[in-house]
C-alpha positions in Angstrom: 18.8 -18.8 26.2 19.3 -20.4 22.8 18.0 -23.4 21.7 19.7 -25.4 18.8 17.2 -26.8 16.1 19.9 -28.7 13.7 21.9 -26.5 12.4 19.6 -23.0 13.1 19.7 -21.6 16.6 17.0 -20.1 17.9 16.8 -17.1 20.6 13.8 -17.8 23.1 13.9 -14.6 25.3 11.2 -16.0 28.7 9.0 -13.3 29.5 10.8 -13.3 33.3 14.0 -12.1 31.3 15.7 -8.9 32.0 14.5 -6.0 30.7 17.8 -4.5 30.2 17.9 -6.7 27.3 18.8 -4.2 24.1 17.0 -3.8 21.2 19.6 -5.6 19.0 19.4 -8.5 20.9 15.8 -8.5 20.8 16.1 -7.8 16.7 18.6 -10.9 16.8 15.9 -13.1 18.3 13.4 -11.9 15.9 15.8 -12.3 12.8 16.6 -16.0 14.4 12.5 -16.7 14.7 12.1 -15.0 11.1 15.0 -17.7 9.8 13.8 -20.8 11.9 10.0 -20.5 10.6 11.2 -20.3 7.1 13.1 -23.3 8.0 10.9 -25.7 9.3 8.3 -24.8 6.8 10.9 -25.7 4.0 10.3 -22.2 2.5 13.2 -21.1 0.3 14.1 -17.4 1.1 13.2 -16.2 -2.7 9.4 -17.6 -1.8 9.4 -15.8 1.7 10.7 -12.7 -0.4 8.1 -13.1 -2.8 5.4 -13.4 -0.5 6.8 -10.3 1.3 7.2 -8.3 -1.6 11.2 -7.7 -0.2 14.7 -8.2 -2.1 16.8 -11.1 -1.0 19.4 -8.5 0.6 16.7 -7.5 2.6 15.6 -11.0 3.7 19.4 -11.7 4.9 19.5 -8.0 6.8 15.9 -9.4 8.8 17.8 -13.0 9.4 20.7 -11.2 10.8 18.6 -8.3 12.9 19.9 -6.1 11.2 18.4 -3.1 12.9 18.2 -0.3 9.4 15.7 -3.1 8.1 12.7 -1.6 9.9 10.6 -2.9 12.9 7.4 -3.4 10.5 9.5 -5.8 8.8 9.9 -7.9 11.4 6.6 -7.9 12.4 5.6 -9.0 8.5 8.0 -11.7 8.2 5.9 -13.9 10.6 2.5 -13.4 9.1 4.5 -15.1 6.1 6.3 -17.5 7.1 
């Protein structure tokens, strides 16, 4: 399912969904989460970077779920933003 939020869409994967569901999809979802947050909370990607200790490049990888950016990543980028 994806929900549109302006001009940022959102995956929301329900918790009855599939679990055949592959691990780039779910690292889409999280990079879409990751990139909505920063959104809403008007954070610029060089603050969330900042905060993160991470390179721009390696913001845009976690926004795109790109899967060589590391799961721990992920999992950081929402205690930030």
């Amino acid at each position: 399912m994806i929900l549109a939020y302006g001009v940022t869409a959102v995956w929301r994967i329900s918790p009855d969904a599939p679990a055949r569901l592959s691990a780039l999809e779910r690292l889409r979802a999280w990079g879409l989460a990751i990139k909505h947050l920063r959104l809403v909370q008007n954070l610029l990607s060089a603050d969330l970077c900042q905060r993160m200790g991470i390179r721009h490049t390696t913001l845009r990888r976690l926004e795109r779920g790109d899967p060589g950016a590391g799961a721990a990543l992920y999992l950081n980028a929402f205690n930030y933003s």
